[in-house]
C-alpha positions in Angstrom: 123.2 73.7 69.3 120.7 72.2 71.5 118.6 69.1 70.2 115.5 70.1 69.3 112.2 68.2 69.1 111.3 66.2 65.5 109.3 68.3 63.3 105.9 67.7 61.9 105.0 67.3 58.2 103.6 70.4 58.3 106.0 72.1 60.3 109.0 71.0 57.7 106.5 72.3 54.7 106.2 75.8 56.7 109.9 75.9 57.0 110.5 75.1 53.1 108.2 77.9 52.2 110.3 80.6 54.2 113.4 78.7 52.1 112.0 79.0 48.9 110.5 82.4 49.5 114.1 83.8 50.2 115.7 81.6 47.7 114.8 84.2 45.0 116.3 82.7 42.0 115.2 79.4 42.9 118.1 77.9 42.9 118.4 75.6 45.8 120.6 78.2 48.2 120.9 81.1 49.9 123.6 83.6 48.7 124.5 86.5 50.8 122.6 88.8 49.0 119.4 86.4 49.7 120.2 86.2 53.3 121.0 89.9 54.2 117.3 90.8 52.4 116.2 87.6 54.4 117.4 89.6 57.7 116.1 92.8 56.9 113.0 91.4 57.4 113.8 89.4 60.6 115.8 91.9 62.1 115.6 95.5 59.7 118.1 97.2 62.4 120.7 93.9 61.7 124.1 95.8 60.7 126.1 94.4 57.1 128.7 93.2 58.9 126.5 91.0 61.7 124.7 89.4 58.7 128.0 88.7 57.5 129.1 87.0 60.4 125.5 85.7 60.7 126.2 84.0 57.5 129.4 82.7 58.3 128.0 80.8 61.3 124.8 79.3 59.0 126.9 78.4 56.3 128.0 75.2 58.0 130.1 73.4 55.2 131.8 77.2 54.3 130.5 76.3 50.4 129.4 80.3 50.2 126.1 79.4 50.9 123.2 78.2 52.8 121.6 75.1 52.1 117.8 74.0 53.3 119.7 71.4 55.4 122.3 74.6 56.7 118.8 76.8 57.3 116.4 74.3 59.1 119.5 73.7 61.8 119.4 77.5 61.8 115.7 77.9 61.5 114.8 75.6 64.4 117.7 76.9 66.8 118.5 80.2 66.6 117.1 82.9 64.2 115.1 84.4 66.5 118.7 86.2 67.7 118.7 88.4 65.3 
């Protein structure tokens, strides 16, 4: 992925608030289930099995899910593809 330009205080915040408003039971991650209801409103045409491999890609450290650090690299890169 392409470097991208350092982020603002309240750029970051912003960013953290789309985190936490997917991050339904607060935990800290993203499961699958999260992120698929995440792209339905991105993308509400996105097919299962290109969230899955969506997910997949995001997922950096392959723990099963995604992160805030896994979702601002995603975020500030590249979810605009889907």
């Amino acid at each position: 992925m392409s470097a991208v330009k350092p982020l603002t205080e309240s750029q970051l915040a912003t960013i953290k608030d789309e985190f936490v408003f997917f991050d339904k039971d607060n935990n800290g991650r993203i499961d699958q289930g999260e992120f698929f209801e995440l792209l339905k409103v991105l993308s509400p045409k996105v097919k299962e099995d290109q969230a899955l491999e969506g997910f997949t890609l995001i997922d950096i450290n392959a723990d099963g899910v995604i992160d805030f650090d896994e979702f601002l690299v995603w975020w500030q890169n590249c979810w605009w593809e889907y």
